[in-house]
C-alpha positions in Angstrom: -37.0 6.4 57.4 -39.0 9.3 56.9 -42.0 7.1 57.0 -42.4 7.4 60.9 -43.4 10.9 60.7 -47.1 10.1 59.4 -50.1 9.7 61.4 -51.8 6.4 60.5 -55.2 8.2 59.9 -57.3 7.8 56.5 -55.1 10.7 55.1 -51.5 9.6 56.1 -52.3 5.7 54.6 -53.1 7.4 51.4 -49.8 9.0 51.5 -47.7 5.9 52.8 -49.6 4.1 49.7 -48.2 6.6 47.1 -44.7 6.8 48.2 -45.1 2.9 48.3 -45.8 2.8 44.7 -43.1 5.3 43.6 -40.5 2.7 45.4 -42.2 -0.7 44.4 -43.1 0.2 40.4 -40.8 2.5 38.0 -41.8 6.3 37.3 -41.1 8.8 36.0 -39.6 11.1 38.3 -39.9 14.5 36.6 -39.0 17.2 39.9 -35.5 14.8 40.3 -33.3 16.4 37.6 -29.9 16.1 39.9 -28.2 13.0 41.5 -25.1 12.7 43.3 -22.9 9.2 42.6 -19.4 10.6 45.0 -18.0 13.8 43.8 -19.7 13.1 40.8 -23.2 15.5 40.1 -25.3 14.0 37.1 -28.3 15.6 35.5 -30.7 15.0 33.3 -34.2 16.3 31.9 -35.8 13.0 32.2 -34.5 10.3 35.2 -36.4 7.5 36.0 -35.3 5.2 38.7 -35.7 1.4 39.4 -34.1 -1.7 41.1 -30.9 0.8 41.8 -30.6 1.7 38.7 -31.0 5.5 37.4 -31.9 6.1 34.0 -31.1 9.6 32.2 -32.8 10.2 28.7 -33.1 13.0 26.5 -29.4 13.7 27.2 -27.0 13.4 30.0 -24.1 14.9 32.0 -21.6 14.8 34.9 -19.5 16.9 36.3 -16.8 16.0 38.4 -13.8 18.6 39.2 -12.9 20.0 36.2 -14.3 17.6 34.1 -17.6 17.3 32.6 -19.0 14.6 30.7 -22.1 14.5 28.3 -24.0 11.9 26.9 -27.5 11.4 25.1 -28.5 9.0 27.8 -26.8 7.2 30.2 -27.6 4.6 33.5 -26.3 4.7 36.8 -25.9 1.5 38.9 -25.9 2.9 42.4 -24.6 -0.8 43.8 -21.9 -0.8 41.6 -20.9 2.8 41.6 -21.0 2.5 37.8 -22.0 5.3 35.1 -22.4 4.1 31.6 -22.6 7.3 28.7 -24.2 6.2 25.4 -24.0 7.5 22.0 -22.4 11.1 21.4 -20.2 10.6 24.5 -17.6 14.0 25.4 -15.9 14.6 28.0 -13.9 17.8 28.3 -10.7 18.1 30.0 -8.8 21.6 30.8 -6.7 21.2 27.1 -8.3 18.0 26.0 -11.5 16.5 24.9 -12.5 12.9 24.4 -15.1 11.2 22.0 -16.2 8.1 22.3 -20.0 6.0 21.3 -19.3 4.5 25.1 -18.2 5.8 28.0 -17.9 3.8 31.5 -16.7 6.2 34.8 -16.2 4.0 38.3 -17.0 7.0 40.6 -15.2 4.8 43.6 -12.4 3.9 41.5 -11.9 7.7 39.8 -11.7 5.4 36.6 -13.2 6.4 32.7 -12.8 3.2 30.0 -14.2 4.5 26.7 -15.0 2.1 23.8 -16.2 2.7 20.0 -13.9 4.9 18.0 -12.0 7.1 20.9 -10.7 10.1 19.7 -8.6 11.7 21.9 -8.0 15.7 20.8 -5.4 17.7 22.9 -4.1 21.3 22.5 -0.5 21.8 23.7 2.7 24.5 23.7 5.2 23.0 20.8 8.9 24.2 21.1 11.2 24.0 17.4 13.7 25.4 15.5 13.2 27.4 12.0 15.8 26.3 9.0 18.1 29.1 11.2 18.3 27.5 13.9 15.9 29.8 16.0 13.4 28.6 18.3 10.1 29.3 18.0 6.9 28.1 19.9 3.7 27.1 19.1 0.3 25.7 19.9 -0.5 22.1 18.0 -3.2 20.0 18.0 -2.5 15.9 19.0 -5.1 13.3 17.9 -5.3 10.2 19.2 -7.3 7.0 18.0 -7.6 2.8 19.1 -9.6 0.7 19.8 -10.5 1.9 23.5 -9.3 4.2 25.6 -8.8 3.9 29.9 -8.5 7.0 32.1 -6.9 7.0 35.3 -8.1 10.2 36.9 -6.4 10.4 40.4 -3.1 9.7 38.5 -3.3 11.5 35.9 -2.9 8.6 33.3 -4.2 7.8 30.1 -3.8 4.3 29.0 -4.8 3.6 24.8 -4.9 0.0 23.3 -5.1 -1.5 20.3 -4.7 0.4 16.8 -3.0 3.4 18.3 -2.5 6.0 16.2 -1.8 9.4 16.9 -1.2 12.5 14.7 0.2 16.3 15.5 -0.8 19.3 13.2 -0.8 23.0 13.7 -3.1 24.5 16.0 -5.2 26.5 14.1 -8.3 28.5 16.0 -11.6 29.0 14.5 -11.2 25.6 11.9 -13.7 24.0 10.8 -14.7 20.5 10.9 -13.6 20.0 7.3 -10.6 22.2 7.4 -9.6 20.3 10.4 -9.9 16.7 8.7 -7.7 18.5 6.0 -4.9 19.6 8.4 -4.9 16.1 9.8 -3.6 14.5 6.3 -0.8 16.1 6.6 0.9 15.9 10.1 4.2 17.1 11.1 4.8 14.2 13.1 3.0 10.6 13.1 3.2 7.6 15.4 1.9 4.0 15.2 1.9 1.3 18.0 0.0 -1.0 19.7 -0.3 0.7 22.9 0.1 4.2 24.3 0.9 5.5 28.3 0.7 9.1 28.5 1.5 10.5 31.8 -0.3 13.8 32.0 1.7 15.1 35.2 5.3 14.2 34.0 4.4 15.2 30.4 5.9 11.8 29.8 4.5 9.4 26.9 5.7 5.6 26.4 4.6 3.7 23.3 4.6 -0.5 22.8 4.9 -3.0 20.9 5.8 -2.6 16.9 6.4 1.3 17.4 6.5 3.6 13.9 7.3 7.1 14.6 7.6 9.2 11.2 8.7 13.4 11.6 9.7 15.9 8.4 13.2 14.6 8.7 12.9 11.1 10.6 11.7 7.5 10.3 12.0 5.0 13.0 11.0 2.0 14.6 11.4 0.1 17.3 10.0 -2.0 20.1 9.1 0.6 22.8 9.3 4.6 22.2 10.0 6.6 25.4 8.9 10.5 24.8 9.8 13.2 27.6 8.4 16.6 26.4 9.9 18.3 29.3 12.9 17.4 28.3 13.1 17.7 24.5 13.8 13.9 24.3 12.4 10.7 22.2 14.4 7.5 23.1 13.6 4.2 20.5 14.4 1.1 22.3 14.8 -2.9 21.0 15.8 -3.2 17.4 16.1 0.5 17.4 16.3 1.7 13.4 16.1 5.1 12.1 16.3 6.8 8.8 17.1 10.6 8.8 17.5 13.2 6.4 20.0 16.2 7.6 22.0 18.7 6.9 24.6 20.6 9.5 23.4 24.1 8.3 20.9 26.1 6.2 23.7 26.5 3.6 24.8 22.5 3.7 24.0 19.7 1.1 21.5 17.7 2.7 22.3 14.0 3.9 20.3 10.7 4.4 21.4 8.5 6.9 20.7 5.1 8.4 21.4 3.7 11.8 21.0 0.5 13.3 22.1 0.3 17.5 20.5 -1.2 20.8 19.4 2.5 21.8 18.0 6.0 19.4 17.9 9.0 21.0 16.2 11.7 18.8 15.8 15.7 19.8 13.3 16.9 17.5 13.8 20.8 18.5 17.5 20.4 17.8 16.8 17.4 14.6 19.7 16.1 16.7 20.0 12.4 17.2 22.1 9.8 19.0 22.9 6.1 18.8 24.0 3.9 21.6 25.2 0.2 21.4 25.9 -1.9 18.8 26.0 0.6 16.3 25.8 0.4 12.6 25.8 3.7 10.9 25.4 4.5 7.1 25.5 7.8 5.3 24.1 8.2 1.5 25.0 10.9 -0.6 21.7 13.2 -2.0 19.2 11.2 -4.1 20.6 8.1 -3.0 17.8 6.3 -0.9 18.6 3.8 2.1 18.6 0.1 1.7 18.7 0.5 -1.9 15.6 1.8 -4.3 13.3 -1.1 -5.7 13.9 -0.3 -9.2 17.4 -0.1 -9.1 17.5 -3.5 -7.4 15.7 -5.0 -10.3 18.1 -3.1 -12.6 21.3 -4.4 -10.8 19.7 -8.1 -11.1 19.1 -7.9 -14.8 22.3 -6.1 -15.6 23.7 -9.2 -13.4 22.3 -11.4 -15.6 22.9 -10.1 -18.9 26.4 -9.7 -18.1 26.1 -13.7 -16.8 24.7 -14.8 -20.2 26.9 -12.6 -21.9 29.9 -14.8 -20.2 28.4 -17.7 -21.0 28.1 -17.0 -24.5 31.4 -15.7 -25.2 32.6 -19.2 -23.3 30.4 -21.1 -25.7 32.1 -19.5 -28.5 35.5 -20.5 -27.5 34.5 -24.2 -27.4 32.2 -24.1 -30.5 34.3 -25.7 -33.9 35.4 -23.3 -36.4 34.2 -23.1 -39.5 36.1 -26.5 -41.1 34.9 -28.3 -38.2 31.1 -27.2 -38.5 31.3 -28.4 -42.1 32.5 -31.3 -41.5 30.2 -32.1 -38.8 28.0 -30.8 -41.6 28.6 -33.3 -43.7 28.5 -36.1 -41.4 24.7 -35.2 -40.5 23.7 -34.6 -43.8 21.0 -31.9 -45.2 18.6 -32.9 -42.6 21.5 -32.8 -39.5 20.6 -36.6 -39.1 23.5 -39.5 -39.3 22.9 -42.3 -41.5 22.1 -43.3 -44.9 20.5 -39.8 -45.7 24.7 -37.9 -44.6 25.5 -35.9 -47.9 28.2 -37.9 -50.6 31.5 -35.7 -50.9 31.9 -34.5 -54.6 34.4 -36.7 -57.0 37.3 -33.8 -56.5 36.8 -34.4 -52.5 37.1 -37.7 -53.2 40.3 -37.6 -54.9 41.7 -35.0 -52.6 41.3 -37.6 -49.4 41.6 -40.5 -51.1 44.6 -42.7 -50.5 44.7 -45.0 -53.6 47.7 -45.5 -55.8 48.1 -42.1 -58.8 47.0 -44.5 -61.2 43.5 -45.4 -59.6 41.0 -42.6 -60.1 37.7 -43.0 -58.6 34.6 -42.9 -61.3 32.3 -39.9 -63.1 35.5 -37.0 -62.7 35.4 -34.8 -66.0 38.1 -35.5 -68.3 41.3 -33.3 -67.9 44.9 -34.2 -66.2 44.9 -35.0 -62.4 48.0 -35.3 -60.2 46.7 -37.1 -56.6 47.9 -35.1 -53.4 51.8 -35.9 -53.0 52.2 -37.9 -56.6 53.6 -36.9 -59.7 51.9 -36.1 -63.1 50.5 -38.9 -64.8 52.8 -39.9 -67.7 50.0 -41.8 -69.5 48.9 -40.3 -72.7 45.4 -38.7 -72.4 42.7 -40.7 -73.8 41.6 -40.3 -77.2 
């Protein structure tokens, strides 16, 4: 140690005291504005330092290679090789910047893990094709957020989980903050999933787990999403469905259509897709809408069932009694269509029409006048006086 350069005199244990303090106790080390922790270089306006631990306030930041992290305080654990970012935390990236309330970088391991609403903002080339077929390229802007986000720096490897969701927009220099939010509601592309590998190097992306990828003219889902930007390529994978609007040129009627198959393979700068195994392909003509529209389903099922009842009413009036037959059930329930004592009495003429006694024996109370029974002959009596 640097300690056996004093002379033990008066003056040199006054010195060996003070540098004894500023080890043993914490202070405030105002000269030391730069440490090293590796190949990492953090400063600060105000570091104090104790039991291996360095404390930055009044704002932080590392650099490290060409990136640069910032912070409004931080703590580095020198034993652990562990830098901790709080509150404000951005770390800039050539094309990329990261956001974050908590940042932790492990300088041995070249590692980031950033927690509390990640954002992830990256600007990138995007090759597609005008309603001519002609293609164009331009710069976009990709947004990620989840619920944390881990960096592996030596390979080049991003690794988001939980929540993921990540949005493309135009690229648009000079926005600002609000016109930005703005541009985001209304993406040209959108993807949902529970986790998210991007592979800087290999411009290679793989999503996970309950993947929802939605574009102008596509909606799909699957279990993993595959997506090779090198190679103009988006593969869905396990219980691979997609729903596309097309048409084969700027002049043609445009077409929905709906496959089902093991394997998707969608070219967004061509809108050209392919299905692999087990396929099941539908296409609807325009205005049609796949799996059937919710209203029209309720429409089919009460035009289903007015047609049913309408069948089982005109069956009910085939077996229902004519007109006779309803008055003589009539009559057998009486006035108050209960049988019994209270059924209505058939009139004297009814009487005689159904009756089966001999010409001669006329029931009682008919008005007076000449009656010939059903089937008999004229009475030859003389009428009564």
């Amino acid at each position: 140690m640097f300690f056996n350069k004093f002379v033990f005199s008066a003056r040199s244990l006054y010195v060996f005291v003070a540098v004894l303090s500023v080890v043993c106790f914490p202070l405030s080390l105002t000269a030391l504005t730069s440490i090293k922790a590796g190949d990492m270089e953090i400063t600060s306006k105000l570091m104090t330092f104790q039991n291996n631990l360095y404390v930055a306030r009044g704002g932080m930041k590392a650099t490290q290679k060409e990136s640069v992290l910032t912070s409004e305080r931080g703590i580095y654990d020198r034993s652990l090789e562990l830098v901790k970012a709080i509150d404000n935390v951005e770390v800039v990236q050539p094309g990329s910047v990261l956001t974050s309330d908590y940042l932790e970088a492990y300088v041995n391991e070249d590692r980031i893990l950033a927690k509390g609403n990640p954002k992830l903002v990256r600007i990138s080339d995007r090759e597609s094709r005008d309603e001519s077929g002609k293609l164009t390229s331009k710069k976009v802007r990709i947004i990620l957020t989840c619920d944390e986000v881990e960096g592996f720096n030596k390979e080049n490897r991003f690794l988001a989980k939980g929540n993921v969701h990540v949005v493309e927009v135009p690229y648009r220099e000079g926005e600002t903050e609000e016109e930005e939010k703005e541009n985001e509601g209304k993406p040209t592309s959108d993807l949902k999933c529970e986790t998210l590998e991007i592979f800087s190097n290999e411009d290679k992306a793989i999503a996970r787990n309950d993947v929802l990828i939605i574009t102008k003219t596509m909606r799909a889902t699957g279990d993993k999403a595959i997506y090779l930007d090198k190679e103009n390529r988006l593969i869905i994978v396990g219980k691979a469905h997609a729903i596309q609007t097309s048409r084969e040129n700027p002049d043609a009627q445009e077409q929905v259509s709906e496959l089902h198959a093991t394997k998707i393979i969608y070219y967004p700068n061509e809108d050209r897709t392919i299905a692999v195994g087990e396929v099941h392909a539908t296409v609807y003509p325009k205005g049609a809408k796949p799996g059937g529209d919710e209203e029209d389903t309720k429409d089919r099922k009460k035009k289903k069932k007015k047609d049913s009842e309408s069948e089982d009413s005109e069956e009910l009036n085939m077996e229902s009694p004519s007109d006779e037959e309803s008055s003589g059930k009539k009559g057998e329930k009486g006035k108050n269509g209960k049988k019994g004592k209270d059924f209505e009495k058939p009139s004297p003429v009814e009487e005689l029409a159904s009756s089966d006694a001999p010409p001669g024996d006329l029931p009682e109370g008919l008005p007076e006048g000449d009656y010939t029974p059903v089937g008999g002959e004229p009475s030859d009596a003389p009428p009564d006086e």
